[in-house]
N, C-alpha and C positions, 0 to 999 in steps of 0.2 A: 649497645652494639647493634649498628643495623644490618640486616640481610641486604648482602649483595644483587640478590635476585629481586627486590622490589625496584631497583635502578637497573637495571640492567635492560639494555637497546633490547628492541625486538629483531627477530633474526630475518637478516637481508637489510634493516634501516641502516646501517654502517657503510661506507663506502670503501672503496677498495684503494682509494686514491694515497701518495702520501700526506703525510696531516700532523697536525698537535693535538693532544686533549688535554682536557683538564678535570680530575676532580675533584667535586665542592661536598664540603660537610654541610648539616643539616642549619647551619648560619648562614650560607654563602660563600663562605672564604675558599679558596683557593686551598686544597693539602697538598696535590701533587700534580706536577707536568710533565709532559713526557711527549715524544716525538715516534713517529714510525713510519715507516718505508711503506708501509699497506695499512692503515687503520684498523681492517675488519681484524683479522688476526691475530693482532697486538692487544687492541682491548675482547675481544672475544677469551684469548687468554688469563686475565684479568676473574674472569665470572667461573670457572674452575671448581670443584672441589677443594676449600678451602684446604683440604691435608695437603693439598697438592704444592700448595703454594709455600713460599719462603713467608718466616715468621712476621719479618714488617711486613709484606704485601698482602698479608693477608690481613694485617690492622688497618692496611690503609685501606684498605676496600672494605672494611667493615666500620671504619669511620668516616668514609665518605656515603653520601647519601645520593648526588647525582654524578653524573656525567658528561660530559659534553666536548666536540672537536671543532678544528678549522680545518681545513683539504687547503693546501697548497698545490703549486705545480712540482714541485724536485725536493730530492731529500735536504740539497742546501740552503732551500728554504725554508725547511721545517728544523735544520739548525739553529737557524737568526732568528724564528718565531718562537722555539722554546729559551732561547737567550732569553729574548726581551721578558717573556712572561715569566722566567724563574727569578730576573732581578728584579723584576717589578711585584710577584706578589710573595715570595721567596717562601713557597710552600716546604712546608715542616718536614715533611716524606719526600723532599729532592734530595739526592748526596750532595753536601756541602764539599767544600776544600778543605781540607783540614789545616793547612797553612793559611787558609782565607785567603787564595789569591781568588783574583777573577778570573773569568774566561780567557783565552790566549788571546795576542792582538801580534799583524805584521809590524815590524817596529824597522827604523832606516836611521840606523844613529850619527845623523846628519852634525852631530856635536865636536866629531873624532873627525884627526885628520883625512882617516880612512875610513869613509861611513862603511860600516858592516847591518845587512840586513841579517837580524833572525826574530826570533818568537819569545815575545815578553810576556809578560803577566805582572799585577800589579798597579801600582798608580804610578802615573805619565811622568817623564821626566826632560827636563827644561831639552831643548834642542834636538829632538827625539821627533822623528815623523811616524804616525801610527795611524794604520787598518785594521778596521774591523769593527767591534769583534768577532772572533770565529768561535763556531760551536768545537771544533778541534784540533789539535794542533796539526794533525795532519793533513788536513783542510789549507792551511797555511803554507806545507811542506810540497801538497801539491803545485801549489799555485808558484811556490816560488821555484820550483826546478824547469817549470814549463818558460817562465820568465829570465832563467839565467844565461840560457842560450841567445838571447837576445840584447840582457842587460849582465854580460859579465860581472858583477858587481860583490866583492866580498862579503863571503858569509864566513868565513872560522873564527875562532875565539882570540883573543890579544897575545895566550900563551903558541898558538901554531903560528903565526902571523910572526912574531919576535923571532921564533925560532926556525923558517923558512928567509929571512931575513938573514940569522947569521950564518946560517948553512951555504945560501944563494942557492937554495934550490925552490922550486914552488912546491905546493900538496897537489893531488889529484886531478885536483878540480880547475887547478892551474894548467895539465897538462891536454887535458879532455876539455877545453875550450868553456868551463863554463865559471871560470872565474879569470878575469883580466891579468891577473897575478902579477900588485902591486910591490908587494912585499919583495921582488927581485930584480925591480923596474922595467917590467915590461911596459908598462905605462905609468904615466906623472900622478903626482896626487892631485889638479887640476883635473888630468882626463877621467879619473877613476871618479871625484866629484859629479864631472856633469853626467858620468855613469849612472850615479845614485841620483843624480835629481830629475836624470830621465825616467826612470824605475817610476820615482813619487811621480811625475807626472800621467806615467799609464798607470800604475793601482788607483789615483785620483778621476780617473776619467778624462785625460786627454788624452785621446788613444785614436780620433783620426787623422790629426795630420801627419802622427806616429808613420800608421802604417801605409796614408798613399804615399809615403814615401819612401817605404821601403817598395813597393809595388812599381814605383815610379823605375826604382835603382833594378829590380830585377827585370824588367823587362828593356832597361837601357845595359845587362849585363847577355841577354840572353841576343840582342839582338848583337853587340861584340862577340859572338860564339864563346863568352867564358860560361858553360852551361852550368861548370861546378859554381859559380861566384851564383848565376840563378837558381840552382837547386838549393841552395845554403840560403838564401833569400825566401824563399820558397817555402821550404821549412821554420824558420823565424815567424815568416806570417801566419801557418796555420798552428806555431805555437801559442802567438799572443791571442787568436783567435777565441782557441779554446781555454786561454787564463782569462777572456773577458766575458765569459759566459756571464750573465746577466742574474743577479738577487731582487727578484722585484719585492721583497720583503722589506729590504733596506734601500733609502731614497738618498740622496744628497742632505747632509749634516743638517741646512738650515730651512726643509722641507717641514714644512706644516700645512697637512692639507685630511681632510675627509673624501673619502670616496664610496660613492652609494652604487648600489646595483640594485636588480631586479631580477626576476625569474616569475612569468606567470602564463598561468592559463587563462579557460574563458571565465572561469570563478574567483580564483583566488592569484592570488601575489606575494610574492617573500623577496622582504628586504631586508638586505645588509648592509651595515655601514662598518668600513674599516676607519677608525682613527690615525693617522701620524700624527707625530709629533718628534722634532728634531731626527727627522729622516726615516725614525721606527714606528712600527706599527705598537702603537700602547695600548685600544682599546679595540674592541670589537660589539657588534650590537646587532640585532635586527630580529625580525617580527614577520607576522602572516595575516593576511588581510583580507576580507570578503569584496570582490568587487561589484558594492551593490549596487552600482555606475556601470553606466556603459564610457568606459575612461581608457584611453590609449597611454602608451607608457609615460609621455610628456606630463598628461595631467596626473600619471603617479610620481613620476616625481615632485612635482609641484603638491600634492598631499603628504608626499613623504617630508619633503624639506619642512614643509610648518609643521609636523609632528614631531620633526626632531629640534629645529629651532625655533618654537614656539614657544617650549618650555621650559626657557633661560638658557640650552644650550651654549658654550661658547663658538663663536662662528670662526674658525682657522681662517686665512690668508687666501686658500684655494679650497674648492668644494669642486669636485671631481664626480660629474653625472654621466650615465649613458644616454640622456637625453635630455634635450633645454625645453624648460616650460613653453609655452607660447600666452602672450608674451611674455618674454624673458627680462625683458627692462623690466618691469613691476618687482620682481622677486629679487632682482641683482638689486637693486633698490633697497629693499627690508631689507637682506642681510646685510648690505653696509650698512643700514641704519645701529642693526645690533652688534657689530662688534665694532661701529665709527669710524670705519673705513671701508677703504676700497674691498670687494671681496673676489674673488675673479671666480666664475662660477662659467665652468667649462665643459666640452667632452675631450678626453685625451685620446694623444692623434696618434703618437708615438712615444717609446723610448720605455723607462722604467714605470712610470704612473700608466700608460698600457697595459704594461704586462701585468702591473699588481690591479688594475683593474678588471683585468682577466680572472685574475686567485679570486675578487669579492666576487665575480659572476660565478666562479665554480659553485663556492659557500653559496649563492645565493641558491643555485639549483640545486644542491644537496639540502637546501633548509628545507627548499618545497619539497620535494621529495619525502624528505622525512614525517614532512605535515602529512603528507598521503597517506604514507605510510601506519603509520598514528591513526589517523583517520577510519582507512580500514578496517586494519586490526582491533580495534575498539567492539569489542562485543554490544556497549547499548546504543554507541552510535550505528553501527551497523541493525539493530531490531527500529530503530528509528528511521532508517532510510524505507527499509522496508515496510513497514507501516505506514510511512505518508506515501510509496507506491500504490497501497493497496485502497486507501483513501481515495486519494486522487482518479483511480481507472475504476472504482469501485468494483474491486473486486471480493470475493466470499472469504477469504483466509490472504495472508501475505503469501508472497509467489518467495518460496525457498529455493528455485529453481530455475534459474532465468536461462535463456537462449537465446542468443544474439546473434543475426546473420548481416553480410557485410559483401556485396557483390563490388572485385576489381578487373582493372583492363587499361591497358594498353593502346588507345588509339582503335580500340575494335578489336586485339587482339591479347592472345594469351588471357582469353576471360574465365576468373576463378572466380571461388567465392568461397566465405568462412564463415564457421559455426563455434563460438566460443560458449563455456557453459560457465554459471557462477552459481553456487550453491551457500545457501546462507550469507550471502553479501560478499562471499570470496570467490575468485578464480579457482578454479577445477581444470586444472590444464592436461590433466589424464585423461580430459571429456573431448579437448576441443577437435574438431574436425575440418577437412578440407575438401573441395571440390573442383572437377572442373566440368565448365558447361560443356554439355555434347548436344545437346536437343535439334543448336540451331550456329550459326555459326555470325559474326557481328556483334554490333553493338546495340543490346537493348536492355538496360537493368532492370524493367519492371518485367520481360517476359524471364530473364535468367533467375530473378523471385522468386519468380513462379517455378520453375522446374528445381530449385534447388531445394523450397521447402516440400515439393509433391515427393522428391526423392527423402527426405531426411524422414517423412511422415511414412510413406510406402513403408520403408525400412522398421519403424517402430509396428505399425500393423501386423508386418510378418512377424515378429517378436511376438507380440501378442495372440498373434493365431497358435503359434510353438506350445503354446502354453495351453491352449483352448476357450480362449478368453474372449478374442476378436476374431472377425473373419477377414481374410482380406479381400475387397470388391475385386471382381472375375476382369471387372478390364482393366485392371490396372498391374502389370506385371513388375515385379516387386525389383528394386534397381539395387543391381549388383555390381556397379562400376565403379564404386568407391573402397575400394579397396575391402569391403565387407569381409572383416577377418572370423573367422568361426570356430568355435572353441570343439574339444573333442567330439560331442555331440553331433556335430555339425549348425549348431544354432549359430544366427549372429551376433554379434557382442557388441556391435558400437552405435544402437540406437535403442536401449532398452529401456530408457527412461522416457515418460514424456517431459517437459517444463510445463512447469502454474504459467509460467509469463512466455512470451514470444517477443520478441523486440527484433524490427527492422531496420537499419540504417537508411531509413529515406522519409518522406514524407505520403500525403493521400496516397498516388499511386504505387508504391511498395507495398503499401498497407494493403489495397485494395486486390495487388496479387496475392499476397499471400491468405489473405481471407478465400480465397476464388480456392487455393491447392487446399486449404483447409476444408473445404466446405465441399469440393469433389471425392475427398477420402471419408467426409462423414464425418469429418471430425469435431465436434462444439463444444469440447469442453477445458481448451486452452486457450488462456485470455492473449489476446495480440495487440498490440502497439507500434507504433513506429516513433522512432525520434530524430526529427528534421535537424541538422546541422545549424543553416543558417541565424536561427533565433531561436534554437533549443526547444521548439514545441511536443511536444506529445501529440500526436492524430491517433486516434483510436478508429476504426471501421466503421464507415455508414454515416460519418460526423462532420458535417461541415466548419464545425468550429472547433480548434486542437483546443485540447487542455495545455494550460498553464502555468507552469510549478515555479515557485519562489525562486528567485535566483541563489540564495543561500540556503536552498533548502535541502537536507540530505539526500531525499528519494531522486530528486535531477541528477547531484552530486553523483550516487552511484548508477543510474542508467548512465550518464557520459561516461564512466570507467568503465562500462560494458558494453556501451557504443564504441567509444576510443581502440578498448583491446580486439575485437570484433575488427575494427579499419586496419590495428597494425599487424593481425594476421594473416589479414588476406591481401594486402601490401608485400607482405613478407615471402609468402608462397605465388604471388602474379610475379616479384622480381626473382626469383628464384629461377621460374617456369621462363623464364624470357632470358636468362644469363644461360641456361641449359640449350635453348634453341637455336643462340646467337656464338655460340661456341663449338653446335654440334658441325659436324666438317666430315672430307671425306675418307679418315680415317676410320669415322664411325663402321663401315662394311664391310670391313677388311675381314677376309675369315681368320680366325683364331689368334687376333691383335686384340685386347683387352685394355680397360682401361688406363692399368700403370704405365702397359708398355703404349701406349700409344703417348700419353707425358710426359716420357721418357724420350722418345720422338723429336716430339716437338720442343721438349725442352731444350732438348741437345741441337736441334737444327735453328728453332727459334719459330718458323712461320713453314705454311704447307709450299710455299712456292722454292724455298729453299732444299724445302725436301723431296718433291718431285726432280729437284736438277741432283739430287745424290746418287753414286752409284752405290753398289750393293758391295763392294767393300767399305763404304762410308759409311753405311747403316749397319753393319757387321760392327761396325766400332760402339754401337749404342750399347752401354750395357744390359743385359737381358734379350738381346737381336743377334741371333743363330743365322746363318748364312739361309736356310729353308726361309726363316721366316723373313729375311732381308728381300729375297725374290719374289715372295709373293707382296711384299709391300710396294715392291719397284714396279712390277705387272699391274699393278689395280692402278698404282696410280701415274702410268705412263698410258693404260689404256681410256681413260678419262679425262673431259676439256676441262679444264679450268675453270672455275664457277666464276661469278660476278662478284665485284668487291662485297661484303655485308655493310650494313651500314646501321650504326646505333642509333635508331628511333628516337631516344631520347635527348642525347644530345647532337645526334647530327654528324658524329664521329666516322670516319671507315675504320671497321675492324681489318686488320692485315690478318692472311687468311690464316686459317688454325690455328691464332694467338688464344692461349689462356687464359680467359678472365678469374680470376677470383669470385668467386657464387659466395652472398654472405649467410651464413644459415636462415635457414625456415623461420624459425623460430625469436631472429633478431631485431629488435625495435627498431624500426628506419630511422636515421634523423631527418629528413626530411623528405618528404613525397616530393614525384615530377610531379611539374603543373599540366601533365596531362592526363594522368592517373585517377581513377574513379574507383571509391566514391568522393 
């Protein structure tokens, strides 16, 4: 019996996305799969106090040894992805059917004179159209109610049908339009046919010349003023709309193809490969790679492809890359050779193989990620990083203690800077701190160095004089503008530590400020570095020639995750600081207007030019806006001109005046920086 807690993800490597997992016993085999709307959750659940848990779950997770997920896009995808994987590896701990049927399927029993759509189960039956299949029947139930308003087409059973028949009345569903209601002849069994084999032709996927033609009919109904004949058109379209919501999980029946992705930084790379075959996804694979190349993603895939069909691989019909080797005749070339035909080795542009290209990109960046993750957390991989730091800069002991500083801006403007702390090879985000430049105002990174590390050091010196330990130099008056919080005492609290290491985001000249703040406070006994971006060097002070470190080598590994966290800090607080600026307006002065009620304002009016033209019973309509404070909102801002449009710096935009942007927290990872933004 194994302990659940030897397999068990470490916390945060789980993603929040929807997904499938799987549990494997201590063989490999497949016990159980399962699907979930959030993965962390679901299997976090799972790792419990076993009392806790229901008696099979808690066998199954004591007979399984590992774990493992896919992240899809939608829950309906992680329907048809546990499909496939329960009939394919038919894990022991899945609920069976007890009657053995299969999974449901939409079924168009095109055999009868009056095809009737419903939900089969079971093996196929001659003359019978079938979709699917669906992870449930309600899944099914949806899709076809959304679809009947548009395809009237019989769904009751043979005994309502007979017996609406000899009554001559119809059922319900006859009277509420959403069955043609043959059974009383309101249509032939001719029209009710080409009903049913329009149906099969939208669940098939011909579904556009479907709908510009109903597009076509509504706007030849709207422009005859029959607006109900448009509205009723209208509605059809944005029903079949949402029943063609797209499964990039499942392809077209006779789809055989592989699709590779990638996800990678300046070190390492993670690949995944989804298998189809006959439209579904049957296998899954991928791996993490050292980039001991300086190799762009073309030449990974081109590594990737011989590593996967190098090794007898079967080569599918289609190979689905996000990027073509260069050149690309060579490789199309092999792979025909090994599977003796043509191979069409592509990037997909559009449609379902997009979108399911998108789901292996997710998995590909949840793999890296997780490698990180791993990575980290690893207790000897981490005393490993830190010892060839220590090697490398020679220094006396490993630095348990790092400090990373990271100066950003705006074009010259809104210049902050960031102080991230990592303590035994982890993030310390109770430590990290934030600045902003006052000294000087412009753009200069190596003078804002200077005054940021003069300020973080002043700050530790008085700490240390508190105590009686250090003094602090008479011209140097100790900086209070960082928010310096102070515990009851009145001592300061957020620079009490020093760090063994100092790490700069720049190269010589960084380095050489901050040695300069160092060396004006007296201070010689923290080792300092800088680490250049462009070729990952190390400069240490006074050194014409940077050190070196392995490209695969842990100590670089973690200074860039302490240079990186360091960049998206202070990324995070310069966009923050500039969303604040570019929003502030002339609301802001208004006496005893606050900030709800001033969003409340502009929510309600939309923009400041709207609300300068308001009167003061218009503003008495805001909720929380008292007739006092309606007037003096009306006086402030009837007795001031109108500012000049704003205008977004970064993209070039006009802000409309007192529009509300959305500020994304401090503390959130940008996806991507402006290309004007430093460092």
């Amino acid at each position: 019996m194994a302990d659940p807690s030897t397999y068990r993800p470490a916390p945060g490597a789980i993603p929040t996305s929807p997904g499938v997992y799987r549990f494997r016993d201590a063989h490999g085999r497949v016990i159980y799969v399962g699907k979930a709307k959030s993965l962390r959750p679901r299997l976090s659940s799972y790792f419990q106090d076993l009392a806790g848990l229901h008696p099979r779950t808690a066998t199954m997770v004591t007979t399984a040894a590992s774990v493992e997920w896919t992240v899809v896009g939608t829950e309906v995808e992680a329907l048809q992805l546990e499909y496939s994987w329960i009939k394919e590896f038919d894990p022991r701990f899945n609920v069976k059917y007890r009657d053995d049927k299969s999974y449901p399927e939409l079924a168009v029993t095109l055999n009868e004179e009056y095809p009737r759509v419903q939900v089969m189960r079971g093996a196929h039956r001659k003359g019978v159209r079938y979709f699917g299949p669906y992870g449930h029947a309600w899944a099914i139930r949806e899709t076809v109610d959304l679809l009947l308003r548009v395809f009237p087409v019989r769904t009751c059973s043979n005994g309502v049908f007979k017996r609406a028949r000899q009554v001559g009345r119809p059922c319900l569903l006859g009277y509420i339009g959403k069955c043609a209601a043959p059974c009383v002849g309101k249509v032939s069994a001719d029209e009710h046919r080409a009903l049913a084999e329009d149906f099969c032709d939208f669940m098939a996927g011909r579904t556009g010349n479907y709908l510009r033609r109903l597009e076509v009919e509504m706007q030849e109904a709207a422009a005859e003023l029959e607006y109900e004949k448009a509205a009723r058109l209208r509605d059809d379209i944005g029903a079949l709309k949402r029943a063609m919501e797209k499964n990039a999980i499942v392809l077209a029946d006779a789809t055989d193809a592989d699709l590779l992705a990638l996800a990678e930084d300046e070190l390492e790379a993670a690949v995944q490969i989804f298998h189809v075959r006959g439209g579904r996804v049957r296998g899954q694979r991928g791996w993490v790679t050292d980039k001991v190349e300086d190799v762009d993603t073309a030449g990974l895939v081109e590594h990737a492809l011989q590593q996967l069909y190098g090794g007898g691989e079967s080569v599918p019909r289609e190979v689905l890359v996000p990027a073509l080797p260069e050149p690309v005749e060579p490789v199309r070339q092999w792979l025909a050779g090994l599977r003796g035909s043509q191979v069409d080795l592509r990037i997909p542009q559009r449609g379902d193989k997009k979108d399911l290209m998108a789901t292996v990109q997710r998995n590909a960046q949840q793999a890296l990620a997780l490698h990180k993750t791993k990575r980290a957390s690893d207790l000897t991989t981490r005393s490993r990083a830190l010892q060839e730091i220590a090697d490398a800069l020679q220094l006396d002991s490993v630095p348990l203690r790092i400090e990373c500083f990271d100066i950003s801006h705006l074009q010259g403007e809104d210049v902050v800077a960031s102080m991230v702390v990592f303590e035994d090879g982890l993030a310390r985000k109770s430590e990290y701190r934030r600045f902003q430049i006052k000294g000087f105002e412009g753009q200069d990174d190596v003078r804002s160095m200077h005054e940021v590390i003069s300020r973080r050091f002043r700050r530790y010196l008085q700490e240390r004089e508190q105590t009686g330990e250090w003094a602090v130099p008479e011209e140097d008056d100790p900086d209070t503008g960082d928010g310096g919080a102070r515990g009851e005492d009145g001592r300061p609290k957020r620079f009490a530590y020093p760090p063994q290491l100092l790490v700069v985001d720049g190269g010589q000249p960084q380095v050489a400020a901050a040695r300069r703040a160092l060396d004006e406070l007296g201070i010689d006994d923290v080792a300092l570095c800088g680490l250049a971006k462009r070729l990952e060097e190390v400069w240490l002070p006074g050194e014409d020639d940077p050190v070196v470190l392995p490209r695969s080598s842990e100590g670089l590994y973690l200074l860039q995750r302490v240079r990186d966290e360091a960049h998206r800090f202070a990324i995070s607080y310069q966009r923050n600081k500039r969303s604040k600026r570019l929003t502030a307006g002339e609301l802001d002065s208004v006496p005893g207007l606050g900030e709800t009620r001033r969003r409340a304002l502009l929510k309600h009016f939309g923009s400041l030019k709207k609300l300068r033209a308001a009167t003061v019973d218009e503003l008495c309509e805001v909720p929380g806006i008292g007739r006092r404070t309606a007037q003096t909102v009306a006086e402030a801002l009837s007795s001031r001109t109108p500012a000049a449009p704003a205008v977004n710096t970064a993209t070039g935009e006009i802000i409309e005046d007192g529009v509300v942007e959305t500020t994304e927290p401090m503390a959130a990872a940008p996806q991507t920086a402006p290309s004007q933004e430093t460092p």
